[in-house]
Backbone as CSV, one residue per row, in Angstrom:
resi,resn,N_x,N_y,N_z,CA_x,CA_y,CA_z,C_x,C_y,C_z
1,UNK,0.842,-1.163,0.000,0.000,0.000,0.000,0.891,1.231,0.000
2,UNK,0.845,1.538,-0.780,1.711,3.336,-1.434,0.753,4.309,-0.909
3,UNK,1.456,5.456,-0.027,0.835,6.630,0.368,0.875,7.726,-1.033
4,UNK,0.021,8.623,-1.435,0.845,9.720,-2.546,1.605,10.905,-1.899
5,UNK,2.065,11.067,-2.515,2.520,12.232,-1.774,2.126,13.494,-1.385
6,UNK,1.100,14.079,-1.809,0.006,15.067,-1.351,-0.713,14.675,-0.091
7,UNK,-0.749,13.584,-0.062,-1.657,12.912,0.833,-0.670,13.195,2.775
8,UNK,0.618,13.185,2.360,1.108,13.454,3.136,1.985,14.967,3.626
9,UNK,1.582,15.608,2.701,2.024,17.059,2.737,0.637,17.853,3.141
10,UNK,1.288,18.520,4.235,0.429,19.808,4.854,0.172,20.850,3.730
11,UNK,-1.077,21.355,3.706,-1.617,22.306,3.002,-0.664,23.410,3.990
12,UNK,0.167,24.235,2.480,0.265,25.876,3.421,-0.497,26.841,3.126
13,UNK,-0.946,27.952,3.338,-1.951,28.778,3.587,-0.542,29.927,3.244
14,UNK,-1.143,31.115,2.182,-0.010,32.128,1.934,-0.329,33.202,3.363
15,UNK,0.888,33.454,3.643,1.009,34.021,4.974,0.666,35.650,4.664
16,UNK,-0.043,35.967,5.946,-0.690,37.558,5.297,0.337,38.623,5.944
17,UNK,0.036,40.181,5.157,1.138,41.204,4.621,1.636,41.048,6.571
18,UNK,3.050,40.962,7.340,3.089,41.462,8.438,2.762,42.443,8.858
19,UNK,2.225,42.832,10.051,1.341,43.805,10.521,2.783,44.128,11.627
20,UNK,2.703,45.369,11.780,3.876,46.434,12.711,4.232,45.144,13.593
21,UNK,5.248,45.266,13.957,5.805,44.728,15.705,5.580,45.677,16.715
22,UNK,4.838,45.363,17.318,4.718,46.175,18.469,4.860,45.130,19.810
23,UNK,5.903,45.859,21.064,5.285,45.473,22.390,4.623,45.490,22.975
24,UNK,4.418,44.327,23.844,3.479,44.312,24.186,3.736,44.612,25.730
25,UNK,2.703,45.545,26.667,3.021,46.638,28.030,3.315,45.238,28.852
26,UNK,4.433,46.211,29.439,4.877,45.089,30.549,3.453,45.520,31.640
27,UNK,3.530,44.315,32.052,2.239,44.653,33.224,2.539,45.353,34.313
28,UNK,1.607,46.289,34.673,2.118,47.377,36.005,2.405,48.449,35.627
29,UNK,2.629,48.611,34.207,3.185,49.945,33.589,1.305,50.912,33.487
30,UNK,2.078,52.219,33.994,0.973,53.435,33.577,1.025,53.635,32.242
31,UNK,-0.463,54.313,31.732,-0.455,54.974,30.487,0.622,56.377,30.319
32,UNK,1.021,57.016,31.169,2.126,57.932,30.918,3.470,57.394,30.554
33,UNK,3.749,56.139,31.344,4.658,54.875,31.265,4.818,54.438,29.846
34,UNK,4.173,54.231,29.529,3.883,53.636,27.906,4.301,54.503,26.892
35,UNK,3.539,55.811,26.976,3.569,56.775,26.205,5.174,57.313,26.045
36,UNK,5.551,57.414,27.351,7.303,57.414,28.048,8.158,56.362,26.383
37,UNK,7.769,55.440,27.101,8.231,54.115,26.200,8.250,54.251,24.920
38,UNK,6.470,54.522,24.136,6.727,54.795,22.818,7.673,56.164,22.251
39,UNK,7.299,57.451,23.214,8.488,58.454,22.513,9.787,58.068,22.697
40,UNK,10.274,56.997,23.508,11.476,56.594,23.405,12.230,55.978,22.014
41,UNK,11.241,54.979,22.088,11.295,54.311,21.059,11.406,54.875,19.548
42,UNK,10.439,56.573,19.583,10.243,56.526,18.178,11.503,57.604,17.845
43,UNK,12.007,57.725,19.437,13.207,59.164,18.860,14.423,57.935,18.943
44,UNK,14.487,57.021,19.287,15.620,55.990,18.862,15.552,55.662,17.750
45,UNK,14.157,55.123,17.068,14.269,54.830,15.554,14.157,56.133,14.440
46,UNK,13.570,57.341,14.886,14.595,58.451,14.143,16.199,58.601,14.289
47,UNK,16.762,58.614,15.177,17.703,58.455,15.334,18.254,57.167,14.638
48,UNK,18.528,56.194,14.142,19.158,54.981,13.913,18.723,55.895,12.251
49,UNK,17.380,56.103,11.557,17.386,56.316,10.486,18.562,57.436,10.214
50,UNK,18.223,58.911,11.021,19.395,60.031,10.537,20.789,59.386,10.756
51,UNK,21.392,58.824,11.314,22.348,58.090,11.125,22.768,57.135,10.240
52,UNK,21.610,56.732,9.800,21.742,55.965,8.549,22.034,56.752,6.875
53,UNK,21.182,58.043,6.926,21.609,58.625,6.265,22.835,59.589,5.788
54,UNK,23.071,59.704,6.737,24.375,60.419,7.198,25.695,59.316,6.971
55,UNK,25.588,58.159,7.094,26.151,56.841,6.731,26.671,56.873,5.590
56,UNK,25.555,57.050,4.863,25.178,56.953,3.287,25.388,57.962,2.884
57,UNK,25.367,59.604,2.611,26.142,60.238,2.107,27.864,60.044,2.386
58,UNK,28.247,59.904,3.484,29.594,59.823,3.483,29.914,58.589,3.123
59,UNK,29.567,57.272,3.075,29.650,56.160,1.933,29.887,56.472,0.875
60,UNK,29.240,57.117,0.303,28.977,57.299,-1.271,30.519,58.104,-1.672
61,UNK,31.198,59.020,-1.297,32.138,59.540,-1.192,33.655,58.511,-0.957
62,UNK,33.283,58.253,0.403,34.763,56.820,0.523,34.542,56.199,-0.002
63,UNK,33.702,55.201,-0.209,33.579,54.366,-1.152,34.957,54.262,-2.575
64,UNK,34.985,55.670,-3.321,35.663,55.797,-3.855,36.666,56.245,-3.356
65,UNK,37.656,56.069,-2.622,38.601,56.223,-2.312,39.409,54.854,-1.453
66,UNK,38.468,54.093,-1.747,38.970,52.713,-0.708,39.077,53.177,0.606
67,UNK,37.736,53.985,1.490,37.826,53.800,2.848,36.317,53.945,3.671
68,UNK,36.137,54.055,4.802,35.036,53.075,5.646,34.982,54.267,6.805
69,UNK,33.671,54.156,7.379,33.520,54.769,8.562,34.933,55.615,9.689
70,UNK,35.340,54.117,9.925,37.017,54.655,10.912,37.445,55.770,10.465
71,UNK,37.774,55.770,8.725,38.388,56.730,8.328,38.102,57.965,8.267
72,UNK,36.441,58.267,8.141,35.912,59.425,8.125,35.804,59.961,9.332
73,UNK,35.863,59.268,10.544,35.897,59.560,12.116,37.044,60.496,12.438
74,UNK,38.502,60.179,11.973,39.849,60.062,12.249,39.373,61.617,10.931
75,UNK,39.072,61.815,10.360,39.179,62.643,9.155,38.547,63.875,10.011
76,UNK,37.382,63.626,10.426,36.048,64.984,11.201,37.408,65.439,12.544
77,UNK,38.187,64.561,13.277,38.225,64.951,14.436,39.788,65.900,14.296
78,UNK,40.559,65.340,12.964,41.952,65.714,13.124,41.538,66.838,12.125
79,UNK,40.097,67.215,11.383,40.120,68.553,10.756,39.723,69.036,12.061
80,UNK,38.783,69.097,12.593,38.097,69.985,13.584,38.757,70.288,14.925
81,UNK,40.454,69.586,15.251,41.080,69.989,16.247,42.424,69.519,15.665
82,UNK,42.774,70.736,14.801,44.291,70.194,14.128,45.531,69.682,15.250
83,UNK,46.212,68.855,15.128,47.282,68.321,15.797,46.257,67.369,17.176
84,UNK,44.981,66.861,16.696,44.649,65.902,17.741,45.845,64.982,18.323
85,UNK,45.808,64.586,19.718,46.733,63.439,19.770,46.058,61.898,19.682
86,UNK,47.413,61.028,19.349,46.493,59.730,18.932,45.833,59.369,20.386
87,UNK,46.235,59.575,21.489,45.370,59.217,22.754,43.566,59.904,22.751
88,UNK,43.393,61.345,22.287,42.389,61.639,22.514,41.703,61.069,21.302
89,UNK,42.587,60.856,20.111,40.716,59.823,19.496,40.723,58.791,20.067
90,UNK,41.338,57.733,20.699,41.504,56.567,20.680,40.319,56.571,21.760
91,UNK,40.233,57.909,23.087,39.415,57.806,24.030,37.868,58.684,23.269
92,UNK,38.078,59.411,22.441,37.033,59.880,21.340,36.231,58.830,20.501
93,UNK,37.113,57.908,20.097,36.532,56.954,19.046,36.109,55.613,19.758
94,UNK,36.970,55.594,21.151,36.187,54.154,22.003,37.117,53.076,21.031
95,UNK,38.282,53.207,21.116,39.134,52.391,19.640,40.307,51.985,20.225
96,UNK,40.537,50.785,20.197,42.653,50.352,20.814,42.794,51.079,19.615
97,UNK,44.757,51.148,20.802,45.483,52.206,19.546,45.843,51.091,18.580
98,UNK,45.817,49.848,18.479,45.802,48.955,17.288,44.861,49.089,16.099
99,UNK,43.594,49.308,16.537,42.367,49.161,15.620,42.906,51.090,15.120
100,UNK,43.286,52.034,15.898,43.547,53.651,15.216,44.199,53.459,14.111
101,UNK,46.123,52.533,14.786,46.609,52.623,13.887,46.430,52.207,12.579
102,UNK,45.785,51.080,12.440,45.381,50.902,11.010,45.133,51.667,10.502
103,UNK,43.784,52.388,10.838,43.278,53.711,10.137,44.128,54.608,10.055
104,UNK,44.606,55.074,10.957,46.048,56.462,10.573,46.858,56.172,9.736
105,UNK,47.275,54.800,9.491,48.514,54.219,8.598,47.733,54.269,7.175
106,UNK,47.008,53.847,6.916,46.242,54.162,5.547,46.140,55.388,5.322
107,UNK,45.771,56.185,6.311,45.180,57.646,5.740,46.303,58.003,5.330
108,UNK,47.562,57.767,6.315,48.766,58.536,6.319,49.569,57.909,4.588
109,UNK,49.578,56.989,4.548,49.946,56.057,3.557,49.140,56.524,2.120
110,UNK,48.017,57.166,2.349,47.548,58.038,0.775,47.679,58.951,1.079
111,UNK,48.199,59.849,2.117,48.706,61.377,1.905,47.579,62.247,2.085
112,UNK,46.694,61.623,3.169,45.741,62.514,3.931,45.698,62.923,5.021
113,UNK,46.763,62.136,5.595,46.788,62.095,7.120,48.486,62.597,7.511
114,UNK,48.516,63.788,7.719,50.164,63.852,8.557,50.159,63.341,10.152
115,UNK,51.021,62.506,10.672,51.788,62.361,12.310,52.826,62.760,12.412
116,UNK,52.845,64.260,13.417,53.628,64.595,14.001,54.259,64.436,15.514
117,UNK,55.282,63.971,15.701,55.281,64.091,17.163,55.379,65.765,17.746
118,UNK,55.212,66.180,18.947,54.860,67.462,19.302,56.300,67.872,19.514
119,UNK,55.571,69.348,19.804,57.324,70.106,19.986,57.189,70.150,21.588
120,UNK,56.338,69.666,22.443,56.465,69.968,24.148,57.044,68.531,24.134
121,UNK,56.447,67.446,23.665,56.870,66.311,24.225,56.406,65.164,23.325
122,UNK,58.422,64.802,22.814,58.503,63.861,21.898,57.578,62.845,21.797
123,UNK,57.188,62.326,23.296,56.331,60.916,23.473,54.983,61.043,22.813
124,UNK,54.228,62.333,21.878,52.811,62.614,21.632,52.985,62.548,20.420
125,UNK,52.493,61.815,19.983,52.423,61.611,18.565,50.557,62.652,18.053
126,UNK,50.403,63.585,16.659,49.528,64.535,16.710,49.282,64.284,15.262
127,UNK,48.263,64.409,15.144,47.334,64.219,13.714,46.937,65.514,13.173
128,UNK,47.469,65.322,11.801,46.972,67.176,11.030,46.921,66.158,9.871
129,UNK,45.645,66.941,9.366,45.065,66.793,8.073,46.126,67.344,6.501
130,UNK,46.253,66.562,6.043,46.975,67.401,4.735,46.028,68.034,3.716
131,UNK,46.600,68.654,2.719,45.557,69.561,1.730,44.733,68.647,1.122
132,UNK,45.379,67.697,0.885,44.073,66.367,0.695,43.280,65.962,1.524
133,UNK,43.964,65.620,2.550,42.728,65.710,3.511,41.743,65.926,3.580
134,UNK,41.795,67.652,3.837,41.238,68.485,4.345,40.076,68.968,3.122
135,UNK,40.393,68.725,1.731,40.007,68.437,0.300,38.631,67.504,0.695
136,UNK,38.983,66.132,0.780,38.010,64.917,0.953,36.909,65.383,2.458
137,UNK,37.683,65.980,3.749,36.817,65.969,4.522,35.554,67.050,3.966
138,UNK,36.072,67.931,3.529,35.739,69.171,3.198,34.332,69.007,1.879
139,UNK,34.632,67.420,0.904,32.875,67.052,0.409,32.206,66.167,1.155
140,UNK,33.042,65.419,1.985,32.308,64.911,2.781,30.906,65.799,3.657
141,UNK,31.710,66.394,4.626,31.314,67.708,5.580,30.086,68.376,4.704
142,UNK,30.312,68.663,3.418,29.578,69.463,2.413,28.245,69.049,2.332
143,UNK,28.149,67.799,2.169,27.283,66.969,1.360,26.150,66.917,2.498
144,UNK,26.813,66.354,3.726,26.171,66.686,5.294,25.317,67.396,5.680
145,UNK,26.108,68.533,5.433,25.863,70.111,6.045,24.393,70.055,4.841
146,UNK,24.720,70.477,3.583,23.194,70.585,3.267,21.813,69.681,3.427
147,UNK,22.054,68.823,3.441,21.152,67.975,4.483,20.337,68.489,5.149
148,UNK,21.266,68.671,5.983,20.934,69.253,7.699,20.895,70.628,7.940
149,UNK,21.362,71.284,6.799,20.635,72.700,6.528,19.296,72.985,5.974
150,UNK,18.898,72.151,5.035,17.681,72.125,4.671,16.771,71.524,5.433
151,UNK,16.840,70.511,6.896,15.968,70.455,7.497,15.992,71.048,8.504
152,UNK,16.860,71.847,9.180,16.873,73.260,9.750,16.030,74.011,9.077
153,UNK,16.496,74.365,8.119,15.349,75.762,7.419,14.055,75.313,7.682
154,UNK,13.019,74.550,7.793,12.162,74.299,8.181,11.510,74.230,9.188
155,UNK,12.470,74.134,10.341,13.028,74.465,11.577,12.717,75.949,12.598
156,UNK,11.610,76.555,13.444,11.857,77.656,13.891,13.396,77.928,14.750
157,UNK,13.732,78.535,14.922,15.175,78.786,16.292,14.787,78.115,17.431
158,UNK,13.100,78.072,17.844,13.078,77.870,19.193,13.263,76.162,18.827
159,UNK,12.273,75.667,17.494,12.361,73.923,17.397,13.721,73.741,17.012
160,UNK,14.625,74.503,16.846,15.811,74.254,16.201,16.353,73.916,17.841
161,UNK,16.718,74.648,18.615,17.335,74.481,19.672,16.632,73.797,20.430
162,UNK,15.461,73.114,20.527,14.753,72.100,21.058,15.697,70.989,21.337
163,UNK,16.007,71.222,19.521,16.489,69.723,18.940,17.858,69.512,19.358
164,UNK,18.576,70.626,19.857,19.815,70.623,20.058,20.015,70.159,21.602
165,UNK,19.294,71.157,21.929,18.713,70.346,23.817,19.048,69.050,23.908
166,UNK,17.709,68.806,23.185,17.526,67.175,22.991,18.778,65.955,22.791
167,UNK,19.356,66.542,21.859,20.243,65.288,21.236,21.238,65.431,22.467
168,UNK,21.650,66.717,22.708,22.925,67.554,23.895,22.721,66.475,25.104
169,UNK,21.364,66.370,25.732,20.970,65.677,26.899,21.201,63.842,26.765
170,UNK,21.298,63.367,25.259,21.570,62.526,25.189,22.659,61.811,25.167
171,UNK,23.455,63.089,24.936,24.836,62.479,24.189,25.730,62.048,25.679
172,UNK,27.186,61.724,25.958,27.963,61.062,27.343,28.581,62.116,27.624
173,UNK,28.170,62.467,29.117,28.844,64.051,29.650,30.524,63.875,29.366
174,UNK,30.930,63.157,28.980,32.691,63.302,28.956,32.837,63.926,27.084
175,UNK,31.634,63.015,26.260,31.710,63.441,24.984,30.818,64.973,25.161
176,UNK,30.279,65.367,25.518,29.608,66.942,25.803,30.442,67.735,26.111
177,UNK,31.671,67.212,27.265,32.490,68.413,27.779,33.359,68.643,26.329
178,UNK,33.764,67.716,25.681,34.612,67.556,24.550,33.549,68.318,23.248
179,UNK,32.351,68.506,23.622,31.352,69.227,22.209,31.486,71.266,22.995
180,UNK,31.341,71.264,24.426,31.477,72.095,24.359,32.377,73.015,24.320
181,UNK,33.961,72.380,24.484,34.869,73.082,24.723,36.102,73.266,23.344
182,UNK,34.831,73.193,22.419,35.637,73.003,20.882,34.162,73.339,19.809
183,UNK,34.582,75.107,20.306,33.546,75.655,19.604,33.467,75.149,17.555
184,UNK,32.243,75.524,17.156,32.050,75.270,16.184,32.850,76.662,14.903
185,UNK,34.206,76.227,13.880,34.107,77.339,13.384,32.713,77.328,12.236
186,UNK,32.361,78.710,12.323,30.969,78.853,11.199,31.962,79.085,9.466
187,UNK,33.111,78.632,9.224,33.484,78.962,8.152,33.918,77.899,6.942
188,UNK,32.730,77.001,7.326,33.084,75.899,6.849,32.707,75.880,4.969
189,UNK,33.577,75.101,4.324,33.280,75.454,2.607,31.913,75.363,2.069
């Protein structure tokens, strides 16, 4: 006696469009609680998106040049505080000085990246951008900036500085003391 083979296969049923993921309330939680929760949630997943975009314009740029995130990190910090030392990105970037040096040795190795040791003390090795460099950071930075200028302009001063509040309160008081004590120049290309 032969079974067929339909006979032994489960009917599947086409599975319908997924509907949102949502959590579900931990029990005990208030409706202010919740509400807490969802604006958390929805300024984390704005956040993960503007970062994503911001990703992606400066992708699009290294990309052609054979380089990656690290590099554009090491690029923003040694334009925006010429002669950084390799200790303060390493505590800037959350990076062993193994995983830096790679990145510095490449940059330095296409002639974007100068290391100097200092004139107070031989032991500091200091990062300055070369005219190339400063070239590449400079469409990078560009491409950015209008972005984020055009959704400013839309922006009143008071929602503008809302937003600045906002992100300011989020960011790690050691990376804040380091945002505030390295004013912004406004003379950027």
């Amino acid at each position: 006696m032969s079974t067929t083979p339909s006979a032994s296969r489960k009917k599947t049923l086409p599975t319908p469009a997924a509907a949102p993921r949502t959590r579900k309330p931990r029990s005990g939680k208030s409706a202010p609680d919740l509400d807490a929760e969802r604006s958390a949630m929805r300024t984390l997943e704005l956040v993960f998106f503007v970062h994503l975009q911001m990703a992606d314009i400066a992708d699009q740029v290294l990309v052609g040049h054979g380089l990656g995130r690290p590099h554009h990190r090491v690029l923003h910090f040694a334009g925006r505080v010429p002669g950084i030392t390799v200790g303060s990105l390493m505590s800037l970037l959350r990076i062993s000085n193994q995983a830096l040096s790679r990145t510095t040795n490449q940059l330095t190795s296409m002639g974007l990246l100068e290391q100097r040791y200092s004139v107070e003390d031989r032991r500091v090795r200091q990062n300055h951008l070369t005219a190339a460099g400063q070239a590449l950071l400079d469409s990078l930075t560009l491409r950015q900036i209008e972005l984020i200028g055009a959704a400013q302009a839309r922006l009143s001063q008071a929602e503008l500085e809302a937003m600045w509040n906002g992100l300011s309160v989020m960011v790690r008081p050691e990376d804040m003391a380091w945002v505030t004590t390295h004013p912004i120049d406004t003379t950027i290309p």
